[in-house]
Backbone bond lengths (Angstrom), bond angles and torsions (degrees), N, CA, C in turn:
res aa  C-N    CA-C-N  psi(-1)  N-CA   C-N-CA  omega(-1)  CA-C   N-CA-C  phi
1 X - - - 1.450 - - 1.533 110.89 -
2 X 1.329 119.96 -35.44 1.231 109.27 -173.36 1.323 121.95 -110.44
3 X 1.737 109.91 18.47 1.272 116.41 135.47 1.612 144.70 -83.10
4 X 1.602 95.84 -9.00 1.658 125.00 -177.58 1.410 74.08 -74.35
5 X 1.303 136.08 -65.75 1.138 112.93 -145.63 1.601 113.60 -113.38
6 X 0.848 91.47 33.31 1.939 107.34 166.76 2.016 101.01 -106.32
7 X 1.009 95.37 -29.94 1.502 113.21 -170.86 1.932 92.40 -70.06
8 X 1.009 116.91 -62.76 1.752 148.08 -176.13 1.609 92.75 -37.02
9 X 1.389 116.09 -72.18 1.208 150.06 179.09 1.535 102.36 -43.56
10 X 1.306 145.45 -45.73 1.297 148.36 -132.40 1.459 91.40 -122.09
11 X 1.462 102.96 -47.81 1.826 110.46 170.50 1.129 101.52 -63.27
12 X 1.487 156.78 -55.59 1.298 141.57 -173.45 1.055 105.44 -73.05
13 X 1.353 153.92 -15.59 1.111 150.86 -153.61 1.820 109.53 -85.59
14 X 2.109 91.31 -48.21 0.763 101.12 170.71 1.616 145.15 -92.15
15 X 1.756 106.43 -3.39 1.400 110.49 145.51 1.641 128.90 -77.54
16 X 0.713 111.72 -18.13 1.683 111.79 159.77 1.577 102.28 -62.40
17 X 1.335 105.98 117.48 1.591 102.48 144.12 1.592 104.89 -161.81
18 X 1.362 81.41 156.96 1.539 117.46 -172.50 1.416 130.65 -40.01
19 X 1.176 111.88 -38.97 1.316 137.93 163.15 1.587 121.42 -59.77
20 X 1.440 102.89 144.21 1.701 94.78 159.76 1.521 109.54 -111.54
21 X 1.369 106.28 133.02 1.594 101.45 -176.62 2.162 121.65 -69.18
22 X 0.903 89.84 117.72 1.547 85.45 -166.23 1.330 123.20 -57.77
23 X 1.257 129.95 144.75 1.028 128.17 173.16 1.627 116.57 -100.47
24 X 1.668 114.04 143.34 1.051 115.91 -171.42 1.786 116.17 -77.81
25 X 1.361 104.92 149.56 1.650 114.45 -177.42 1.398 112.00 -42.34
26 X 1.343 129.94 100.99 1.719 124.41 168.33 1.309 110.70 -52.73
27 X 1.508 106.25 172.84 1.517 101.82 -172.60 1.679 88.50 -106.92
28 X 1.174 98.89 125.49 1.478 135.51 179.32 1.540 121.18 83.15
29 X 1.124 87.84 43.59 2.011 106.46 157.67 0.937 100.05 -39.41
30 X 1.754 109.09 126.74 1.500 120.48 169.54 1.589 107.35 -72.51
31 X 1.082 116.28 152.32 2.025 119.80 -159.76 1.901 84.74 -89.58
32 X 0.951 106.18 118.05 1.858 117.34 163.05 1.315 119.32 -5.38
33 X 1.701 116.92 -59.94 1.351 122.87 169.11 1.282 110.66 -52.47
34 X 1.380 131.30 -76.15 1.709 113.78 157.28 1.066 142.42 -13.51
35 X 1.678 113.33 -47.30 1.288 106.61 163.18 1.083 133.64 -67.87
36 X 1.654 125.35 -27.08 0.992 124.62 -156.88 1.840 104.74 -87.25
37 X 1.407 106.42 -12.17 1.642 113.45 179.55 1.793 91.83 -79.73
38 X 1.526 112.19 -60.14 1.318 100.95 -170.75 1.470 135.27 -64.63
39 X 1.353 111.42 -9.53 1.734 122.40 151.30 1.014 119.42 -43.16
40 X 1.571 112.38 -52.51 1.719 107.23 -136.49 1.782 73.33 -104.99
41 X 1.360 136.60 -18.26 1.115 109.28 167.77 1.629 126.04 -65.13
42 X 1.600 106.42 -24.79 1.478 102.65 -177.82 1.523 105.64 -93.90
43 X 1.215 103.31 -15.83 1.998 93.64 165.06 1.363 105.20 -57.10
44 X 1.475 129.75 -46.07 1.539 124.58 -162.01 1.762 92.75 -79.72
45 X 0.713 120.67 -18.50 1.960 120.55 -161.45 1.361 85.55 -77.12
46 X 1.330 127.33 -55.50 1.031 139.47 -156.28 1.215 109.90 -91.57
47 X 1.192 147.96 -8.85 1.585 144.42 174.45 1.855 87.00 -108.54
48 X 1.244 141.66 -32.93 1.408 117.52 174.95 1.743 111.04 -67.41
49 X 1.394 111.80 -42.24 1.342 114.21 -171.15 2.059 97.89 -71.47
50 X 0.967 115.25 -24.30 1.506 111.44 162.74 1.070 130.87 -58.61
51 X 1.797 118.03 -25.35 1.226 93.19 -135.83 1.841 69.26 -119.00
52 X 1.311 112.07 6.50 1.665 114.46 -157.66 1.938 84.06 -99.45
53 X 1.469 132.17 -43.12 1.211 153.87 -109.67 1.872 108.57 -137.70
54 X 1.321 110.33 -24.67 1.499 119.94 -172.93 1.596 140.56 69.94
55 X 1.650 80.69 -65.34 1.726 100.90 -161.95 1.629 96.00 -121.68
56 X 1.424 133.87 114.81 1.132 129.29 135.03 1.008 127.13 28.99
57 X 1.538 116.82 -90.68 1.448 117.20 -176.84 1.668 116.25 -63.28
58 X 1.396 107.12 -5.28 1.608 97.14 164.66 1.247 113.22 -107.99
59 X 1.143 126.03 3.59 1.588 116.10 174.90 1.292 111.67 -120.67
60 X 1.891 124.54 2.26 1.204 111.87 166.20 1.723 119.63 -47.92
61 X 1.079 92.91 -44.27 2.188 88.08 -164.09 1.849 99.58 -74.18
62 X 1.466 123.85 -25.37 1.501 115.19 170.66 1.616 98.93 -54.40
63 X 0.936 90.10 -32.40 1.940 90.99 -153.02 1.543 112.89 -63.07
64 X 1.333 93.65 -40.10 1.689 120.95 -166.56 1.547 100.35 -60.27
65 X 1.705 107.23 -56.79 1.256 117.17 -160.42 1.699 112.44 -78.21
66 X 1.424 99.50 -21.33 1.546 95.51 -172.07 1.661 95.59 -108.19
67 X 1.114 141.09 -6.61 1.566 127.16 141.57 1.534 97.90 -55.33
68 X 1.012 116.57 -88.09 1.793 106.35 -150.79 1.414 110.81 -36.15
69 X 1.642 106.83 -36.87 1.935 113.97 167.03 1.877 100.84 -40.21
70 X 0.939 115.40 -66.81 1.551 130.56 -159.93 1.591 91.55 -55.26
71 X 1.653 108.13 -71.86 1.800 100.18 179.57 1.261 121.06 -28.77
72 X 1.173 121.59 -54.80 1.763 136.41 167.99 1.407 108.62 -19.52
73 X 1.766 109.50 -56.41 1.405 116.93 -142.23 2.146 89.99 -73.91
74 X 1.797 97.90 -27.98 1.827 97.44 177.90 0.998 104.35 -92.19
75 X 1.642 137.95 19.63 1.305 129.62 176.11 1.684 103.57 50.62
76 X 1.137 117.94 63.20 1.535 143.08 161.81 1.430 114.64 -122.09
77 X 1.420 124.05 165.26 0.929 126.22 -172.14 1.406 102.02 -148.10
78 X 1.478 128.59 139.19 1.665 132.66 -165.32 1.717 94.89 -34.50
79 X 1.264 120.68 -66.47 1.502 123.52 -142.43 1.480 90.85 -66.71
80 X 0.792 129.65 -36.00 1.627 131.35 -171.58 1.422 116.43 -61.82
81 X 1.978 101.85 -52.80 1.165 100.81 172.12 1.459 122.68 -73.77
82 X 1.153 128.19 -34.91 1.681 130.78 157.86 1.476 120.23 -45.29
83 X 1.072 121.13 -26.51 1.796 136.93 -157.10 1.988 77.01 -91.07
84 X 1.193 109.89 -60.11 1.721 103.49 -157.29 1.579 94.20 -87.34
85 X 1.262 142.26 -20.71 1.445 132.50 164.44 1.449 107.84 -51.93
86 X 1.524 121.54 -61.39 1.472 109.97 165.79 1.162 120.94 -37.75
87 X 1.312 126.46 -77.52 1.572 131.86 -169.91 1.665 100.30 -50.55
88 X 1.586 133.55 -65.58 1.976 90.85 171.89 1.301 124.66 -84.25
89 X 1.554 114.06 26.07 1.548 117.17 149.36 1.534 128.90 -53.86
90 X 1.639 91.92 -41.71 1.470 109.24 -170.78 1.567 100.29 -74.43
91 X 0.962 117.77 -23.03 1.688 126.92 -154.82 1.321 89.07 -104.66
92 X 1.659 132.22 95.54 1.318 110.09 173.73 1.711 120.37 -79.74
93 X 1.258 104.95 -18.14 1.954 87.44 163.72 0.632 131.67 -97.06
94 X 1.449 132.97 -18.45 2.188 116.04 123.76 1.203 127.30 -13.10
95 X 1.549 118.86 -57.70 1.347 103.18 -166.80 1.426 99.61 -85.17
96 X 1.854 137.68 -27.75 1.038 111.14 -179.99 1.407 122.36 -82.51
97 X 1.355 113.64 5.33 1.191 103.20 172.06 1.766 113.02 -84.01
98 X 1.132 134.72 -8.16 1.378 168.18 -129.02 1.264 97.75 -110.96
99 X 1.228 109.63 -78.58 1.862 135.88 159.37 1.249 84.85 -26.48
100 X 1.451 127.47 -93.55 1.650 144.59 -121.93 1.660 94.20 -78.04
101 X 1.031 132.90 -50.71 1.492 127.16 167.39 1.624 104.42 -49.43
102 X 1.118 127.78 -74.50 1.411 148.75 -148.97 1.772 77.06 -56.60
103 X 1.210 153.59 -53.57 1.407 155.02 177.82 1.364 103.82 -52.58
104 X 1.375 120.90 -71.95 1.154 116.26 158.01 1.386 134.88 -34.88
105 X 0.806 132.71 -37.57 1.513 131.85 165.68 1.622 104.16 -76.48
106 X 1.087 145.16 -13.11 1.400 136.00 -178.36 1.732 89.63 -85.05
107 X 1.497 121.72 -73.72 1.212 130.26 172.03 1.089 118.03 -15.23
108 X 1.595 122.04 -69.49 1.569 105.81 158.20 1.395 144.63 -25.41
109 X 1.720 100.29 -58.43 1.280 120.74 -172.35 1.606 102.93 -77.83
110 X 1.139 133.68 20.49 1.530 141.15 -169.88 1.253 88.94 -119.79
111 X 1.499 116.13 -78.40 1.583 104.84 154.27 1.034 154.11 -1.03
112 X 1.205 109.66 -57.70 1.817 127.56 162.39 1.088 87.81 -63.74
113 X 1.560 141.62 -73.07 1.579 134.69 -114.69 2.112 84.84 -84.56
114 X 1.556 114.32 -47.47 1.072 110.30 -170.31 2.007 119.41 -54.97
115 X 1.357 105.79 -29.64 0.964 128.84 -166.78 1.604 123.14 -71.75
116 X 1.576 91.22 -28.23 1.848 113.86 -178.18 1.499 104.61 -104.75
């Protein structure tokens, strides 16, 4: 018995790891600067349609339809933008640097709005 589970133990031990396995560059990775506008636009898309909408299961299909609206507006297309969310998924200081601009640029623009 308490090799079943020394065995158990050694197997979990060794699917855990630390790392995220990277994913390779799709073909037509959105360029960083792009991303970092088209985040912080679907953070705001997505915290108005939240905050209008409540629960999840009622604002999934707003959400769906008026992101891919928004992709449009960068001449993106879902798979593209999902394809390059993975790839600086894998990269975690890509994506937090991604995040941390994309904040920054709202902050600003809060700025302005508070300011006028």
């Amino acid at each position: 018995m308490i090799r079943i589970a020394a065995i158990s133990l050694l197997i979990l031990i060794a699917s855990c790891s630390r790392s995220i396995e990277r994913v390779p560059a799709p073909k037509g990775l959105v360029p960083k600067d792009k991303m970092v506008r088209v985040v912080k636009d679907m953070m705001i898309l997505e915290s108005h349609i939240q905050a209008n909408y409540g629960q999840v299961s009622m604002y999934y299909k707003v959400m769906q339809r008026s992101g891919d609206s928004l992709l449009e507006t960068f001449n993106l297309d879902r798979t593209s933008y999902e394809a390059s969310m993975d790839y600086y998924g894998s990269r975690q200081d890509e994506m937090q640097a991604i995040y941390s601009e994309s904040l920054e640029l709202m902050n600003e623009e809060l700025g302005e709005l508070e300011s006028e």
